[in-house]
C-alpha positions as CSV (number, residue, x, y, z in Angstrom):
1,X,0.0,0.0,0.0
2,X,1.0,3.6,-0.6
3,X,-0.6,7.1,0.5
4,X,-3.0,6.9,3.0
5,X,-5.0,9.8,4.5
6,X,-6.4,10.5,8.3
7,X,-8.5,13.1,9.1
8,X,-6.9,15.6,12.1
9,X,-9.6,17.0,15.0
10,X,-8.3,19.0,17.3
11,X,-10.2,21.5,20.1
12,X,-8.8,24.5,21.5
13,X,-5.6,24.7,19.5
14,X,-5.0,21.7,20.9
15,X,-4.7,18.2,18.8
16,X,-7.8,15.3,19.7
17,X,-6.2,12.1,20.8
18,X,-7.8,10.7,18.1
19,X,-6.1,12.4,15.8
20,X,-2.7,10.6,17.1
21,X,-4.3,6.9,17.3
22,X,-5.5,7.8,13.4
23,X,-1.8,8.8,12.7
24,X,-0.3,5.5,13.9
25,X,-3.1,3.6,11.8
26,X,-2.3,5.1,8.7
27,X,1.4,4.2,9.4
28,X,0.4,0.4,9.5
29,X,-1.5,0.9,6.6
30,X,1.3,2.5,4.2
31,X,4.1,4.5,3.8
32,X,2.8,8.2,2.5
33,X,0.9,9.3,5.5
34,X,-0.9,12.7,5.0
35,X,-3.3,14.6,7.4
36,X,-6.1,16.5,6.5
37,X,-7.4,19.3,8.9
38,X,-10.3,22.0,8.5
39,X,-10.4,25.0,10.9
40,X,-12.2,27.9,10.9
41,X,-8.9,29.6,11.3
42,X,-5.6,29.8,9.6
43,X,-3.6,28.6,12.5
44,X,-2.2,24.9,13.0
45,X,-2.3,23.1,16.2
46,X,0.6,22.7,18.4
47,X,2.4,19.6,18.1
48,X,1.3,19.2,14.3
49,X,5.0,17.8,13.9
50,X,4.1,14.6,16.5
51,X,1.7,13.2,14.1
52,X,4.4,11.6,11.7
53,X,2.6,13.3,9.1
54,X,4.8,14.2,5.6
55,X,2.3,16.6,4.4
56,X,-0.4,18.4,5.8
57,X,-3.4,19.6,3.7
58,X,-5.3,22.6,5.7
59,X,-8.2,23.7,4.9
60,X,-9.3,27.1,6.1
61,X,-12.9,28.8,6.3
62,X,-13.5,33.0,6.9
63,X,-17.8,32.7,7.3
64,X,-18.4,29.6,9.3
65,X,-17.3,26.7,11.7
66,X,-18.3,23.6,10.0
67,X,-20.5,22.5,6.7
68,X,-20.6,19.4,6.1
69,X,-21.6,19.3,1.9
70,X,-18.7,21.7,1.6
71,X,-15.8,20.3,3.1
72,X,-17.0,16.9,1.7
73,X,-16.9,18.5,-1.9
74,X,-13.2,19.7,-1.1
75,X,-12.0,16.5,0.4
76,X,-13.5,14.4,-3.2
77,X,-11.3,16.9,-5.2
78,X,-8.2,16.4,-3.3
79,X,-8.5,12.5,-3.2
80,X,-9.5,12.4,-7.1
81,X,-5.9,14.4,-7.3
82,X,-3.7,12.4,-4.9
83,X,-5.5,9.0,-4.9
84,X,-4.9,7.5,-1.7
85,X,-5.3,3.8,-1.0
86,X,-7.4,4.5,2.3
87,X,-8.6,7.8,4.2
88,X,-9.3,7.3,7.6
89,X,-11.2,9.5,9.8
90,X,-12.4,8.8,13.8
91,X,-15.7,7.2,15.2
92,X,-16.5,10.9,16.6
93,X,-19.6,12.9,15.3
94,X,-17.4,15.1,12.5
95,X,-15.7,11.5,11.8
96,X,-18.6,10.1,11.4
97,X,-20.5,12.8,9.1
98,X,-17.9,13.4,6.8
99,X,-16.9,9.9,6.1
100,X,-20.3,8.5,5.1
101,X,-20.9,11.9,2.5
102,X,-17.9,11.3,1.3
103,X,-17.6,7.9,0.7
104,X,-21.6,8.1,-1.2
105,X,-20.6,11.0,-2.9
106,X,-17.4,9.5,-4.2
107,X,-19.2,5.7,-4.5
108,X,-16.5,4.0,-3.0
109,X,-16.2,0.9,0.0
110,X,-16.8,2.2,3.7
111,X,-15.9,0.1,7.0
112,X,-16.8,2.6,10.0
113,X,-15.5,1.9,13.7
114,X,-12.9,-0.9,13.3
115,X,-11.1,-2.3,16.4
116,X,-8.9,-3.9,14.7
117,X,-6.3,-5.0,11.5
118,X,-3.7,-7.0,10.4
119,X,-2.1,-7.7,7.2
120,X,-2.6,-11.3,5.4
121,X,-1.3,-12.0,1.8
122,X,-0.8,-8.6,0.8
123,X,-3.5,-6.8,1.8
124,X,-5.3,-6.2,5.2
125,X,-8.2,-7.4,7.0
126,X,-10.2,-5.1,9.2
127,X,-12.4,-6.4,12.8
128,X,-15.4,-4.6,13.9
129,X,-18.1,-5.6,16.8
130,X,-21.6,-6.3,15.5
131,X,-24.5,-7.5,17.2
132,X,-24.4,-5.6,20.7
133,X,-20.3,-7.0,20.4
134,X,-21.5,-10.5,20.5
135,X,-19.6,-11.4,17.1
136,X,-16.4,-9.9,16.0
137,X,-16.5,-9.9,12.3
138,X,-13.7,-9.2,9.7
139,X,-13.8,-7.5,6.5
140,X,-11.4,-7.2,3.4
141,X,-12.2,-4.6,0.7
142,X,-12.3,-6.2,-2.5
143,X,-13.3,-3.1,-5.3
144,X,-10.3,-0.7,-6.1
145,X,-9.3,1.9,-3.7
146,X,-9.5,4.1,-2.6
147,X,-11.9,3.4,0.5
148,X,-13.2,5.3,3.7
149,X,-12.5,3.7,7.5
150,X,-13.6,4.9,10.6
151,X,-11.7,4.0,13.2
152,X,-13.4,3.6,17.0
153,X,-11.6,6.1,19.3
154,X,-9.1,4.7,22.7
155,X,-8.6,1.5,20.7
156,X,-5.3,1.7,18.7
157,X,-1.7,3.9,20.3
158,X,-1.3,7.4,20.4
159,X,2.1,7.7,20.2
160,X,4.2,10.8,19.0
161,X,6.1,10.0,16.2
162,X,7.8,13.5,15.3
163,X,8.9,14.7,12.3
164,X,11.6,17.7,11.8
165,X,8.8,19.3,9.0
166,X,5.8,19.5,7.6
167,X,4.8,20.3,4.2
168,X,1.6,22.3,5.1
169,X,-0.8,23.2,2.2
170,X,-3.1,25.6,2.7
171,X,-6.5,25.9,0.6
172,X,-9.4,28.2,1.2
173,X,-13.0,26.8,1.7
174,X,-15.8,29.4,0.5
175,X,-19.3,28.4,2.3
176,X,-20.9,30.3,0.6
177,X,-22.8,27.4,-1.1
178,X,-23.5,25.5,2.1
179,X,-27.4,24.4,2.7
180,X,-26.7,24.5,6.4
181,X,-23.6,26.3,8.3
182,X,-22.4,25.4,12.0
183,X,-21.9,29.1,13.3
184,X,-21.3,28.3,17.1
185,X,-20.2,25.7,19.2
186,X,-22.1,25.8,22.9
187,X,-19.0,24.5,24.9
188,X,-19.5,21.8,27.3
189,X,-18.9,23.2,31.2
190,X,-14.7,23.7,31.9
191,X,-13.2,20.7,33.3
192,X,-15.9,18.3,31.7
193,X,-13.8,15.4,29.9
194,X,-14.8,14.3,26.9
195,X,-16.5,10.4,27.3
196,X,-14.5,9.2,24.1
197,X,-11.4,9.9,24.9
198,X,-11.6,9.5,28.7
199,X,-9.4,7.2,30.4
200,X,-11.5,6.7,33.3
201,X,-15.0,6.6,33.2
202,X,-17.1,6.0,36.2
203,X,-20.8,5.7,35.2
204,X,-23.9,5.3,37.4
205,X,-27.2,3.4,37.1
206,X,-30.2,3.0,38.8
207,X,-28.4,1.8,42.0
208,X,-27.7,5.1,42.7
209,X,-30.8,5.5,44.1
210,X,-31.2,9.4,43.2
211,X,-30.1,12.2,40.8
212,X,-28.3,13.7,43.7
213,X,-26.0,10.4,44.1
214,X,-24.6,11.8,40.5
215,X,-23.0,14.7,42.7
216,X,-20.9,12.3,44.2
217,X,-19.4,10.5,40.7
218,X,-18.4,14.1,39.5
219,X,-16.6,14.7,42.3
220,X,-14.9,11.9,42.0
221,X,-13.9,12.6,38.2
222,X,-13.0,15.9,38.7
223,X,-10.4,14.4,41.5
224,X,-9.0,11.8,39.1
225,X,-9.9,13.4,35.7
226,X,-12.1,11.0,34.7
227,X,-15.3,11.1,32.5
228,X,-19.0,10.7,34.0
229,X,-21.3,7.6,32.1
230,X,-24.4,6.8,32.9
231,X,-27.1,3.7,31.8
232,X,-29.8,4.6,29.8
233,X,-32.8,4.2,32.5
234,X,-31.6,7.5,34.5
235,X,-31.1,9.6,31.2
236,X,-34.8,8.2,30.4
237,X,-36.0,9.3,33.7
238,X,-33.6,13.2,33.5
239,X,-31.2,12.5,36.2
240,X,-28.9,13.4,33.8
241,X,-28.1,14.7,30.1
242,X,-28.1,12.1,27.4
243,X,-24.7,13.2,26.2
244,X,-23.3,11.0,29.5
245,X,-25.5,8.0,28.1
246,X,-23.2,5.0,27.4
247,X,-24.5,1.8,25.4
248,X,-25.5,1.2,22.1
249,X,-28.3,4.0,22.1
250,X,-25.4,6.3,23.7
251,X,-22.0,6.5,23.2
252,X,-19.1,3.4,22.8
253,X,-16.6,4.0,24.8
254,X,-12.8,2.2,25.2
255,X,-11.1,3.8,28.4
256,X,-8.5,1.9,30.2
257,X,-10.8,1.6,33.8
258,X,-14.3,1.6,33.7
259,X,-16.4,1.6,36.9
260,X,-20.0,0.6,36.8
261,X,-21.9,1.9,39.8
262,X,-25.2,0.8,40.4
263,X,-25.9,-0.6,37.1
264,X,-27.3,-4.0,36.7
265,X,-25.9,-5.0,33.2
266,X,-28.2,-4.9,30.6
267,X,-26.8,-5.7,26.9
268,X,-27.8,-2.8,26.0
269,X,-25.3,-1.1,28.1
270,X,-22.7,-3.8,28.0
271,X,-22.6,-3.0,24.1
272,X,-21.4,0.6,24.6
273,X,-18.4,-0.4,27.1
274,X,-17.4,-3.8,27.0
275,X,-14.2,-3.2,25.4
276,X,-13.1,-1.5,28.2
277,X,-9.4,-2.5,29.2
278,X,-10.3,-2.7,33.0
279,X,-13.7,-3.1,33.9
280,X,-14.5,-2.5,38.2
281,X,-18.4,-3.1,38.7
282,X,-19.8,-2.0,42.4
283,X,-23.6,-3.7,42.9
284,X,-25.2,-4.4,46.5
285,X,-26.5,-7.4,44.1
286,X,-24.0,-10.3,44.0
287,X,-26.2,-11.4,40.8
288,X,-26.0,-8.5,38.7
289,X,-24.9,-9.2,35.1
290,X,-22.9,-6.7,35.4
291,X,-20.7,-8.9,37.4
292,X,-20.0,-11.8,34.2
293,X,-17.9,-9.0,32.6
294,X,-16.2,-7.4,34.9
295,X,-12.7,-7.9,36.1
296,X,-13.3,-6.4,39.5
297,X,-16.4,-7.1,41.0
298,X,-17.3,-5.1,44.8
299,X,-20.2,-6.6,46.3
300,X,-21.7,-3.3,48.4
301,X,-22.5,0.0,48.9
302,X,-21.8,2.2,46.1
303,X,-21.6,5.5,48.8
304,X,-18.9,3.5,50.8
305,X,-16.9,2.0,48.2
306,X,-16.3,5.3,45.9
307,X,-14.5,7.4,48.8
308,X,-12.4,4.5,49.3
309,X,-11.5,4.2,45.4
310,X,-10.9,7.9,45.3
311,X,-8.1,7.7,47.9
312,X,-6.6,5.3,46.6
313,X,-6.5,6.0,42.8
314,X,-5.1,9.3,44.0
315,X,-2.5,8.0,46.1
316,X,-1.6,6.0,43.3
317,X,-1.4,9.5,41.5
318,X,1.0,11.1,44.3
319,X,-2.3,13.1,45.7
320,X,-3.2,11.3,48.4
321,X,-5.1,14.7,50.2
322,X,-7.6,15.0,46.6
């Protein structure tokens, strides 16, 4: 394989995680490794150089934030001029919006949010969780590239791999065309981490018994810098804001602890986290399904066990006062 493309996100001036785990893909994939990134401004994020990248295309926007039809129409005329074997681009809401317009508009093969590759007999062969995760299926793409990937977030290595310089190339996007333009982002409170790229998450289910026993999980993240889940039964009942809903009617997630509090287990739920690295479940029920995938299991009270997890995750972190 030769050129392959990934898709840069970054927030803040600051480059996405994703962004690096898309990098190292693309290295496995071939040897021409390009990044494509869109911002409203002409700035480029710090630590551009750490992606391994050889060249950078940058596409820049004066009236706008984000339009999806009109970045797509841009990214189709750059790959009908460079023709890349792959262009990859993360399981995150731009990821996802951009790959499927542009893989119909271009009429080529999509795979979105792969776990997994390896080569075999030339060529590679791609894994992906159907079915709630029950089945791990692999793929091979067998029409002519090139072909669109999503790749699911926290899955593959972030590492740095630097580079002395970039070849940036800088093109203009006029939205002026655009059907429908983001013009403002309504930030998330300060502090909040985002769920996909967390590397803790500690969600809560009905076990916590009330919306107020949520105050007690986000104090706890905001001690270890994790991320707050929940199950979908309290977002259906408003404890709290769907965007903290993990499962397969939420968000799939892939940190390296997860702690369930309080939730039973449903598949449902078990879809959207299973793939966890470390999974710690805390029930008062010593049946809870919850229990058949964890590798931790705490038999008690959720209110008792949390303090005592918090102290020592952050003696573990050198802050043993919080």
């Amino acid at each position: 394989m030769g050129k392959i493309f990934f898709f840069i996100e970054a927030k803040d001036g600051e480059l996405k995680k994703i962004s690096y785990e898309l990098a190292n893909v693309a290295r496995q994939l071939g040897e021409e490794v390009c990044g494509i990134f869109f911002s409203p401004s002409a700035s480029i994020p710090e630590g551009i150089n750490g992606l391994g990248a050889s060249r950078i295309f940058s596409f820049t926007a004066q009236h706008g934030i984000y339009a999806c039809e009109v970045i797509a129409l841009e990214l189709v005329k750059l790959i009908e001029m460079e023709k890349p074997d792959f262009i990859l681009f993360g399981q995150t809401p731009m990821g996802r919006d951009l790959s499927a317009r542009l893989s119909a508009t271009l009429g080529i093969g999509y795979l979105n949010d792969i776990t997994g590759l390896r080569k075999q007999n030339g060529g590679f062969i791609f894994t992906k969780p159907l079915y709630a995760g029950k089945i791990i299926s692999e793929f091979v793409f067998t029409s002519p590239s090139p072909s669109v990937i999503t790749v699911r977030p926290n899955i593959f290595n972030a590492d740095v791999q630097s580079v002395s310089e970039v070849n940036v190339d800088t093109r203009e996007v006029n939205f002026s065309s655009a059907r429908a333009i983001v013009k403002e982002i309504i930030a998330k409170p300060v502090g909040m981490v985002d769920l996909k790229e967390a590397d803790i998450i500690i969600s809560g289910g009905r076990g916590l018994g009330d919306p107020k026993g949520f105050d007690v999980l986000f104090d706890f993240a905001k001690a270890v810098g994790a991320a707050v889940g929940a199950s979908r039964a309290v977002v259906d009942s408003g404890w709290i804001d769907h965007s903290h809903q993990v499962g397969q009617t939420g968000k799939t997630v892939n940190p390296s602890l997860y702690i369930a509090c309080g939730i039973s287990g449903a598949i449902q739920h078990l879809a959207g986290m299973r793939t966890s690295k470390c999974i710690v479940a805390i029930n008062n029920n010593p049946t809870a399904p919850i229990f058949k995938i964890a590798d931790y299991g705490i038999v008690g009270d959720l209110y008792e066990v949390i303090p005592l997890l918090k102290r020592e995750l952050l003696k573990i972190r050198g802050n043993p006062q919080g």
